[in-house]
FILUMVO-440424 format. One record per residue (C-alpha): residue in one letter; x, y, z. Coordinates in steps of 0.1 Angstrom, whole numbers. Layout:
BEGIN
R   resn       x       y       z
R      A       X       Y       Z
...
//
This chain:
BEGIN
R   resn       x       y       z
R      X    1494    1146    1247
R      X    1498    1183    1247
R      X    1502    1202    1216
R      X    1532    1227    1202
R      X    1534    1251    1170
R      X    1564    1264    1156
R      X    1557    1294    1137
R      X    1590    1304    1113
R      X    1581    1339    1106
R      X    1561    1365    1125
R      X    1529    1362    1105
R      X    1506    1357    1133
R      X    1511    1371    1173
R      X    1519    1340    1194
R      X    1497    1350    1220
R      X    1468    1344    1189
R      X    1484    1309    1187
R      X    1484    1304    1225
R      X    1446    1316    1227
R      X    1434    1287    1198
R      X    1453    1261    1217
R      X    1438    1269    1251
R      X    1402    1277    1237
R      X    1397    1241    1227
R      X    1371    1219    1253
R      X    1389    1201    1282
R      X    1418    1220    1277
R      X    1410    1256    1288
R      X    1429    1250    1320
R      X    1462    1243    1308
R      X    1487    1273    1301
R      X    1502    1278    1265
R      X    1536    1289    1269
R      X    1557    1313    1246
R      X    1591    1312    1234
R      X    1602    1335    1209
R      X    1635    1337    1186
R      X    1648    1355    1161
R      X    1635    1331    1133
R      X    1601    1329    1148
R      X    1583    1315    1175
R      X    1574    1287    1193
R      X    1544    1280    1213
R      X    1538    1247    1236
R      X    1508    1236    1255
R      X    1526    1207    1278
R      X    1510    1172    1280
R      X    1491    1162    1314
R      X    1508    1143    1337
R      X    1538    1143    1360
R      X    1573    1150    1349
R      X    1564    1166    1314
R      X    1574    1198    1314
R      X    1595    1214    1289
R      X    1632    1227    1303
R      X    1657    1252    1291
R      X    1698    1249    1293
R      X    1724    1265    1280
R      X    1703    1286    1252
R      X    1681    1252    1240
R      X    1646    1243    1247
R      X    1634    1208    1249
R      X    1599    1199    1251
R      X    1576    1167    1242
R      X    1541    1161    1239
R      X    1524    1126    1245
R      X    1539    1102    1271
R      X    1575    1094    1262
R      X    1595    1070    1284
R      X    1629    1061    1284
R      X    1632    1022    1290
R      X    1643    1015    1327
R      X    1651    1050    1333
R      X    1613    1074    1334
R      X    1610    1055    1371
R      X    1635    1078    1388
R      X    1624    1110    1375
R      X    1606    1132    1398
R      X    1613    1165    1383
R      X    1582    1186    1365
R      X    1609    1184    1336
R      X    1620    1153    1347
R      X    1618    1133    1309
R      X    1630    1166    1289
R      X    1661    1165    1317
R      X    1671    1129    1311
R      X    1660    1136    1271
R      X    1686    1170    1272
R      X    1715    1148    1290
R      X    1714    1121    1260
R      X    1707    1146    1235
R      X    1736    1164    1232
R      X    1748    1171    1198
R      X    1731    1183    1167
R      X    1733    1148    1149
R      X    1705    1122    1153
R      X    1703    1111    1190
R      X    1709    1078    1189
R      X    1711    1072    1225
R      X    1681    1084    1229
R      X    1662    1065    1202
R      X    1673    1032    1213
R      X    1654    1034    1242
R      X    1626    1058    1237
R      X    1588    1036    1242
R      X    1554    1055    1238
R      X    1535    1077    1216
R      X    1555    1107    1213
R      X    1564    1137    1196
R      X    1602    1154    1212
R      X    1614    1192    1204
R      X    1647    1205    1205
R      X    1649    1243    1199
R      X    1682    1263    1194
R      X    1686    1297    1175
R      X    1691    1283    1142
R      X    1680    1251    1143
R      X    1645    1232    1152
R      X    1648    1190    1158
R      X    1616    1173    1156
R      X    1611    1135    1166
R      X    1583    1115    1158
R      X    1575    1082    1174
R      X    1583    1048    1161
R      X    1550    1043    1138
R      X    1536    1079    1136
R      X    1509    1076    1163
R      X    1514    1115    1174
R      X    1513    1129    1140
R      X    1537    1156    1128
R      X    1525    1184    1103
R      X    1539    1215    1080
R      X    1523    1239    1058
R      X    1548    1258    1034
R      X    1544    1288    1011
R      X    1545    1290     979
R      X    1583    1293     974
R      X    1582    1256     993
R      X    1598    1268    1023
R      X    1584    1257    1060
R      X    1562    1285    1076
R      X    1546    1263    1102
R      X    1552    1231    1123
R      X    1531    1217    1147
R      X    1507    1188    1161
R      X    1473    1195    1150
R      X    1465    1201    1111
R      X    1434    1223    1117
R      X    1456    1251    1134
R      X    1481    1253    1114
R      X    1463    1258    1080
R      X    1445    1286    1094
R      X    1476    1304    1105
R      X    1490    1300    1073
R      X    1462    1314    1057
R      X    1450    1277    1039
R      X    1422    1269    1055
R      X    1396    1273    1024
R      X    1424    1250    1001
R      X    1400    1222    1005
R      X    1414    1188     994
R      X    1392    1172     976
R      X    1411    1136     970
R      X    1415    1135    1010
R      X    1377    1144    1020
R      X    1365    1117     996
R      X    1388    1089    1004
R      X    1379    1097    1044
R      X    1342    1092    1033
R      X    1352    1061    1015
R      X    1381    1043    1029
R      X    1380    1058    1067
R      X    1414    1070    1062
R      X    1437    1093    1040
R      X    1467    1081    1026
R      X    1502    1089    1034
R      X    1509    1123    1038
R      X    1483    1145    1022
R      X    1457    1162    1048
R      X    1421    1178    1042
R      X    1441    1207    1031
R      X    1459    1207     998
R      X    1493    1228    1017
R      X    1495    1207    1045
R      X    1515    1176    1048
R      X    1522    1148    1075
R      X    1558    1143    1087
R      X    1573    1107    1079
R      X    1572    1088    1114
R      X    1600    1072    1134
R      X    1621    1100    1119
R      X    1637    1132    1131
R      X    1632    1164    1115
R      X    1655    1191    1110
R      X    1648    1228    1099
R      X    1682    1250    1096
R      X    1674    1283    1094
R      X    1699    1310    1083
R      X    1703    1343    1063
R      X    1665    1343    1058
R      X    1664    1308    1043
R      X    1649    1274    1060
R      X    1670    1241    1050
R      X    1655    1207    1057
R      X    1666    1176    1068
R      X    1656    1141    1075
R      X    1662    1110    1092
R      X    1644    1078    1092
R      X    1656    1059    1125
R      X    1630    1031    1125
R      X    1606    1012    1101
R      X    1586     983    1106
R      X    1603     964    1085
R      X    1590     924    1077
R      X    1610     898    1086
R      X    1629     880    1055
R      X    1618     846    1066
R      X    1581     846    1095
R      X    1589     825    1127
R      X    1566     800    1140
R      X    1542     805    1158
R      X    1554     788    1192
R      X    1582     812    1188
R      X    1565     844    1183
R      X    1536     839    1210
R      X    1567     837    1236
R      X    1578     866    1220
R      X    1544     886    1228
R      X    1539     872    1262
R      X    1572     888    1270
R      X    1569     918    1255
R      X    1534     924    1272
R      X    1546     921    1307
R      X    1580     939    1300
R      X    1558     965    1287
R      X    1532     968    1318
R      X    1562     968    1337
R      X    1576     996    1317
R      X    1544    1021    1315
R      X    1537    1013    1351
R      X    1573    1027    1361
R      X    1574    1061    1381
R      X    1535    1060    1387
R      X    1516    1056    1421
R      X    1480    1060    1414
R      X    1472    1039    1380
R      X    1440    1029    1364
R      X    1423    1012    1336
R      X    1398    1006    1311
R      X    1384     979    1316
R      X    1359     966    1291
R      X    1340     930    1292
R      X    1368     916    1265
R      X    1398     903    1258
R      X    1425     930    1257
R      X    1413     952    1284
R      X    1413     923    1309
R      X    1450     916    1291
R      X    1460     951    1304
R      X    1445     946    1338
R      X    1462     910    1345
R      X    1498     923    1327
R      X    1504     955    1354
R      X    1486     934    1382
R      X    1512     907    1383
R      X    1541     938    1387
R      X    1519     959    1409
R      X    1493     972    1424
R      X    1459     987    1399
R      X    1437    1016    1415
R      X    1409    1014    1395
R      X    1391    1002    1365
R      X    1369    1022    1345
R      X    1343    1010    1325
R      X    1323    1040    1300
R      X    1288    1034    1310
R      X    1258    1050    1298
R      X    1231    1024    1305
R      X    1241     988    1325
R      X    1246     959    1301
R      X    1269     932    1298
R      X    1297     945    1289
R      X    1296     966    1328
R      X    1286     935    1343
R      X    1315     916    1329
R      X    1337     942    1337
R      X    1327     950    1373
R      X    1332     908    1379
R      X    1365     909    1365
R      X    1374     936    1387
R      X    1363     924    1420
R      X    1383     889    1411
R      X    1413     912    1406
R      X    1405     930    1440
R      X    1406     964    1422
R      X    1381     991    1428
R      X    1355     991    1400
R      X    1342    1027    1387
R      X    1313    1030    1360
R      X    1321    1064    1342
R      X    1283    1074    1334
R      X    1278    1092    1299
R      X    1250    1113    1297
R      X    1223    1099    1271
R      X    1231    1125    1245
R      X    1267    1114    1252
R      X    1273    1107    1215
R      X    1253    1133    1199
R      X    1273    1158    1214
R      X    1309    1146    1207
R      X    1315    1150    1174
R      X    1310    1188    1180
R      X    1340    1182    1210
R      X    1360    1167    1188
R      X    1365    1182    1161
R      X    1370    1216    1185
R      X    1397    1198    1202
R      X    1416    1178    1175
R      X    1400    1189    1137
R      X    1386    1161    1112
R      X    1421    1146    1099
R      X    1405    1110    1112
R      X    1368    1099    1126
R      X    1359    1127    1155
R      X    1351    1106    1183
R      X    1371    1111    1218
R      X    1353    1085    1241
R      X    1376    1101    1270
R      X    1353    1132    1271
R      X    1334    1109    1298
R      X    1363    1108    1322
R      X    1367    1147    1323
R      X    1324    1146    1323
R      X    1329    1125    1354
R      X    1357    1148    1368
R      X    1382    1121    1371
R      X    1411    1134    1350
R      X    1434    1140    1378
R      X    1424    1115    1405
R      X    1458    1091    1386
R      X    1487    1093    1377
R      X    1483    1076    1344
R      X    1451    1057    1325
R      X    1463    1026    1308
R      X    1439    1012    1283
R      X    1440     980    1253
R      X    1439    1003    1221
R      X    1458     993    1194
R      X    1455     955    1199
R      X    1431     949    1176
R      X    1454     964    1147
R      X    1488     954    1156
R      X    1477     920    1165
R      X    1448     909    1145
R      X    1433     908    1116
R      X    1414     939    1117
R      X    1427     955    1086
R      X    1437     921    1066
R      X    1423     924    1030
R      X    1392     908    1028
R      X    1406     886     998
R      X    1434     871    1021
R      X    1413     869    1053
R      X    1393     843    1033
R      X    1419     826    1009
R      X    1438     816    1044
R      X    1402     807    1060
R      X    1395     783    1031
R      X    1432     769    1027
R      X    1445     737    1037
R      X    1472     732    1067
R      X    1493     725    1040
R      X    1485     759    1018
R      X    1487     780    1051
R      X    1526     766    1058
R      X    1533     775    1020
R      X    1520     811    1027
R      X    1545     818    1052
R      X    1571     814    1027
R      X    1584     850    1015
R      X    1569     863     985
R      X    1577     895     966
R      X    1559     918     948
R      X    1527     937     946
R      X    1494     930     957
R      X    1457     939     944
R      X    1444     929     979
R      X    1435     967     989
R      X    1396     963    1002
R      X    1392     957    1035
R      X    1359     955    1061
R      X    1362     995    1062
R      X    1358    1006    1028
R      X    1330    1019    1012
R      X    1319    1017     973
R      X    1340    1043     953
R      X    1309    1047     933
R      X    1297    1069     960
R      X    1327    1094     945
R      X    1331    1116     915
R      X    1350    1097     889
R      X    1377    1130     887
R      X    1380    1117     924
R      X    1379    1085     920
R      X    1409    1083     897
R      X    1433    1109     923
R      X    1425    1085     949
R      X    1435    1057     930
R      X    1468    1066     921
R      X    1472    1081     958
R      X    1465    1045     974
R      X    1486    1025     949
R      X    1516    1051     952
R      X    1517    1044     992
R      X    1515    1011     987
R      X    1545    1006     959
R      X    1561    1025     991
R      X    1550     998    1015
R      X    1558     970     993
R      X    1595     982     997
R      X    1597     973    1039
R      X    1569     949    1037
R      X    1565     926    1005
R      X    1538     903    1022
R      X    1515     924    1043
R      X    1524     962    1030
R      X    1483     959    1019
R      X    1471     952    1055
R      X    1497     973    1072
R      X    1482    1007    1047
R      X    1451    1010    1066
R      X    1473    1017    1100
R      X    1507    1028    1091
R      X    1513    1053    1100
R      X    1492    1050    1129
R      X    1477    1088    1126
R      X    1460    1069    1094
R      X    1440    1047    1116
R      X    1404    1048    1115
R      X    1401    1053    1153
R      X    1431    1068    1164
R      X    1412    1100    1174
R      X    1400    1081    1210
R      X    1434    1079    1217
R      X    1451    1115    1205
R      X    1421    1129    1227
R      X    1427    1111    1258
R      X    1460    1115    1260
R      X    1451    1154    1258
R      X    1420    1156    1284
R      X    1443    1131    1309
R      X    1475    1115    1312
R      X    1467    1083    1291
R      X    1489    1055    1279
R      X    1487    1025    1252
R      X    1502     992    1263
R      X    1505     978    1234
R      X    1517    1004    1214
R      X    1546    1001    1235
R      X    1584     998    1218
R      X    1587     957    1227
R      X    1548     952    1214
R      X    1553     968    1179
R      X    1586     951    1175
R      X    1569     920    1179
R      X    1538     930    1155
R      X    1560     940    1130
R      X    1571     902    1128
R      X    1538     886    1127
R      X    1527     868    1098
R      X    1493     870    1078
R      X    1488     835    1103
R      X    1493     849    1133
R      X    1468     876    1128
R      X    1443     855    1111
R      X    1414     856    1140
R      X    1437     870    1164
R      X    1459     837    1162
R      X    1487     845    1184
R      X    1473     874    1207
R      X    1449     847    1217
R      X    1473     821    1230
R      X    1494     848    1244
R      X    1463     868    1266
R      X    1455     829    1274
R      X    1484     825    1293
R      X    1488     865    1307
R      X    1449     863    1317
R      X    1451     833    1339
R      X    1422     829    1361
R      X    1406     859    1345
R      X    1398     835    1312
R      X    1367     821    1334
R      X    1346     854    1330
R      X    1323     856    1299
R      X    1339     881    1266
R      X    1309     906    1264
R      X    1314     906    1230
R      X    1305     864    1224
R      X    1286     856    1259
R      X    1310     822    1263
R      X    1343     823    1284
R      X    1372     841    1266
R      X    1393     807    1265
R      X    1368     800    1240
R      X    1387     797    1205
R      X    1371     812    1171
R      X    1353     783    1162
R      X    1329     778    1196
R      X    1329     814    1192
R      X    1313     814    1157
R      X    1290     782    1171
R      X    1279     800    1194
R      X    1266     830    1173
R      X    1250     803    1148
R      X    1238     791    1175
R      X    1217     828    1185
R      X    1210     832    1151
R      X    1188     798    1148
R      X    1172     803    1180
R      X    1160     837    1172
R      X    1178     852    1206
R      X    1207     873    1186
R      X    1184     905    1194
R      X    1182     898    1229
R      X    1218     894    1228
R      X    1226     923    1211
R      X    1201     950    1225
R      X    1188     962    1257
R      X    1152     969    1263
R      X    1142     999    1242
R      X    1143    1035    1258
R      X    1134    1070    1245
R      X    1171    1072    1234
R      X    1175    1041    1213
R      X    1210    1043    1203
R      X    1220    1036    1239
R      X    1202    1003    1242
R      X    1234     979    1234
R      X    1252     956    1253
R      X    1290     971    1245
R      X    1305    1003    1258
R      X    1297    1028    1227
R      X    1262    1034    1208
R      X    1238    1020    1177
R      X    1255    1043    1150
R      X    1219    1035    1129
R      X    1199    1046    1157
R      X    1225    1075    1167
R      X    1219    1089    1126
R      X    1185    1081    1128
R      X    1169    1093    1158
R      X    1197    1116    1175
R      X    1182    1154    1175
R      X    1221    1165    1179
R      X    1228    1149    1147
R      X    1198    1157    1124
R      X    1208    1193    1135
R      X    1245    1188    1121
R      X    1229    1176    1087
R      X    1207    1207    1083
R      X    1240    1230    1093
R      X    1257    1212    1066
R      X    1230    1213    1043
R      X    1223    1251    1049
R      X    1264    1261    1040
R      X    1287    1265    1010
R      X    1299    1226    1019
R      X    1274    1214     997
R      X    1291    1233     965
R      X    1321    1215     973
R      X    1306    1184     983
R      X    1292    1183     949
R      X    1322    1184     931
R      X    1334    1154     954
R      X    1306    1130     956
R      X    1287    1113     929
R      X    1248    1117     928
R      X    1246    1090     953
R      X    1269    1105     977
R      X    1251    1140     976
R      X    1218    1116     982
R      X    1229    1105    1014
R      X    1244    1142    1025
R      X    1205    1151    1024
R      X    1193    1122    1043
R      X    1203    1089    1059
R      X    1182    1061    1057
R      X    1181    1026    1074
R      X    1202    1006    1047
R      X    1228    1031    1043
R      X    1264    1024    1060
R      X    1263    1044    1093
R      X    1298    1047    1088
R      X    1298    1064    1057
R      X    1268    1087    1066
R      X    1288    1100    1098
R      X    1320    1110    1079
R      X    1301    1129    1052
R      X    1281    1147    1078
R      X    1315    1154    1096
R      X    1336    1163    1067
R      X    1305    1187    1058
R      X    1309    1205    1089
R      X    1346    1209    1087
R      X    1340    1220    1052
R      X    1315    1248    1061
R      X    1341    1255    1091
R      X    1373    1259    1070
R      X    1352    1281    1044
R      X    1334    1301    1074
R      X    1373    1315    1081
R      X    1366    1333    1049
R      X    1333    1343    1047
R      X    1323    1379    1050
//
């Protein structure tokens, strides 16, 4: 992705700026560049890849991080600058360029710079996130990508937000726009940004361009699988475009194999990469689905302590706005960051498409209905919603009541705000939108800084189409499981690690099948490898046992005691509830691993953010 701070003011040398951007693992070797004005400064660290570069004309700078392309148009370019060239030609005047935003796909942040006047783009749902810190006269000081950063050059890093750091613990996300730090605030997504600057004063300005906003009436379901299908292989054909040497991630599901089939039916794939730290299924699956697609197969291995050490990585390279965990690291690890062009993987299909973040009380109120009570649903209803608990939340008791109550009000506040562009679903659509609010967005922010990396289904035709999809349609992955049916073919033959039957197996033989483990007394085998001295590796999926990982991980019971031995703990204490502080001192067997690893992370970035201003 790259990364870019805009300093209005001369509080801080940008050379001081450029070093904290550079000094960050798996980004040491790419340049920070400097460009100063008379308001300020701006300093850019350009995203990996080909034709990213920023480019200068006539007295403007324009400059992107992430992978923007223009529909039908990024194949041509072959310039370093080539995107910010074709960006500069369509962006010509100082109004919203809507030119431009028609036909802008990806995740994406675009810069224009003139003397008095900074344009800021976000991308269509926010998955690039935008923030600003402001002084306390309200007016902008800094701008840029990464929260962390900014706060500290602003001189905010010890204003700890206590509402964020406990709903992170509790709800795996923090609402819509607040931060861990109480001056810093996310930009609105699928908007441009303006900052005017003259006679000393900064004037803002905004401009929503795009919403996912629900349909007034939900199409059936015929109608809106066609819709996907279409949109996935526009879409691999899209990414692909301008791009010789492409590879994948290949798992042993559903959506990675989706990817693979999608971009092999317009071209030509590489490689497939699957993360490996011990041979399992999910490798096995993965290294048969490749050889049926005649595409070279390449296990990137993670060393043992692979997931002890990342956290630490993370939160170097990205901050704790979101869950630290950049499973990426093991392609730089591996040294394979610039042996392609671009790395395409499946995120993102699992939120736009499923039911991954469907309140709990709908997901089983449509599992229970009738055909007839289903067809009734899909009839438009307004209002508001008390559905807000999903499979990611924690129990609030865990909190401080004082907490407890800001949260609250901070939750039901974004989603009076949701309920405006999306009376049905605004409940489900809160735990990802914006998408720099989703629980795992950190894998893909970290990629796309360690390596040229790109989402296909977070491209422009895929989110139109999710942003039309009914409660139905997601329910057990309803549509995408028709559509990667028919875009998988042959590839539908080869076990889903994940079940151990065929992936053209529907929910129900899935769920059989699992009984089915369960009765026999072979859902260990199924789930676990032989045990090793390192016990969180033994799985059969491409991550780790987060119970064994907390339990047993020497890298993590040393993060506990460094939290334990700092000033996080006074402010921990004002956050948590006497159960909360419990499991800050130790994690045991029944608690959520979930939970345990976001208060052990937020500790550290606690201590961190008070260490700045400790003698």
């Amino acid at each position: 992705m790259g990364d870019f701070i805009i300093q209005i003011g001369n509080r801080v040398d940008p050379q001081h700026i450029a070093q904290n951007l550079q000094n960050r693992p798996g980004v040491e070797n790419r340049k920070a560049r400097i460009w100063r004005f008379e308001w300020g400064s701006v300093v850019i660290q350009p995203p990996p890849g080909r034709k990213y570069e920023p480019f200068e004309k006539d007295g403007l700078l324009f400059a992107c991080v992430g992978r923007p392309n223009i529909m039908d148009v990024t194949r041509k370019l072959r310039d370093p600058s080539g995107f910010c060239i074709e960006a500069a030609d369509r962006w010509r005047s100082d109004s919203p360029p809507i030119q431009l935003l028609d036909t802008l796909t990806g995740m994406f942040v675009l810069l224009k710079v003139a003397s008095e006047q900074i344009t800021v783009v976000t991308d269509l749902l926010g998955s690039q996130p935008l923030y600003e810190t402001t002084d306390r006269s309200g007016q902008t000081n800094f701008v840029g990508t990464l929260a962390d950063p900014i706060a500290n050059l602003a001189g905010m890093s010890d204003k700890i937000d206590s509402a964020s750091i406990g709903e992170l613990i509790v709800y795996d996300q923090i609402s819509f726009p607040f931060t861990t730090f109480r001056h810093v605030r996310e930009l609105e997504p699928g908007a441009t940004h303006t900052w005017r600057i003259a006679g000393g004063e900064v004037h803002r300005d905004m401009h929503v361009y795009w919403q996912p906003i629900e349909p007034d009436s939900w199409l059936d379901q015929r109608t809106v699988t066609e819709k996907l299908v279409h949109a996935i292989r526009t879409g691999a054909k899209d990414i692909a475009q301008g791009s010789e040497r492409i590879a994948v991630t290949l798992s042993g599901g559903r959506d990675s194999r989706a990817v693979l089939a999608a971009l092999l039916r317009n071209r030509g794939v590489d490689a497939a990469l699957t993360f490996c730290t011990r041979e399992n299924r999910e490798s096995r699956t993965a290294a048969q689905i490749a050889k049926a697609s005649n595409v070279r197969h390449i296990l990137v291995r993670r060393d043992p302590d692979f997931y002890g050490t990342v956290l630490a990585r993370t939160m170097r390279l990205l901050g704790s706005e979101v869950r630290a965990t950049v499973h990426g690291y093991a392609i730089v690890d591996n040294g394979l960051e610039h042996e392609f062009d671009v790395v395409i993987g499946g995120f993102l299909a699992d939120t736009l498409l499923k039911d991954h973040f469907m309140p709990n009380q709908m997901r089983n109120r449509l599992r229970r209905d009738s055909l007839f009570k289903k067809l009734k649903h899909l009839i438009r209803r307004r209002g508001g919603s008390d559905e807000t608990t999903s499979r990611w939340h924690a129990s609030p008791n865990l909190l401080s009541e004082n907490v407890r109550d800001q949260i609250y009000e901070r939750r039901q506040t974004r989603l009076e705000q949701l309920l405006q562009i999306r009376p049905v679903t605004a409940a489900e659509w809160q735990g990802f939108y914006p998408i720099s609010r989703q629980h795992d967005v950190a894998t893909a922010w970290g990629n796309s800084r360690l390596f040229c990396a790109d989402k296909l289904f977070y491209h422009r035709h895929m989110i139109e189409v999710a942003a039309l999809l009914s409660p139905i349609d997601r329910l057990g992955g309803s549509v995408s499981r028709q559509a990667f049916e028919r875009i998988c073919g042959t590839l539908n033959q080869f076990v889903n690690a994940n079940t151990g039957i065929p992936a053209s197996a529907n929910e129900r033989e899935e769920s059989n099948h699992r009984r089915e483990l369960r009765q026999t007394q072979k859902l260990d085998k199924f789930l676990h490898l032989p045990a090793s001295d390192k016990p969180w590796n033994d799985v059969h999926h491409s991550w780790a046992n987060s119970k064994k990982l907390l339990l047993h991980s020497p890298h993590w019971k040393a993060y506990r005691r460094l939290m334990i031995d700092s000033r996080a703990t006074e402010v921990l204490e004002s956050i948590l509830s006497e159960d909360g502080m419990r499991m800050c001192n130790e994690y045991l067997e029944e608690d959520d691993p979930r939970v345990q690893s976001t208060l052990v992370q937020v500790g550290l970035h606690v201590k961190n953010s008070l260490g700045l201003f400790e003698s």
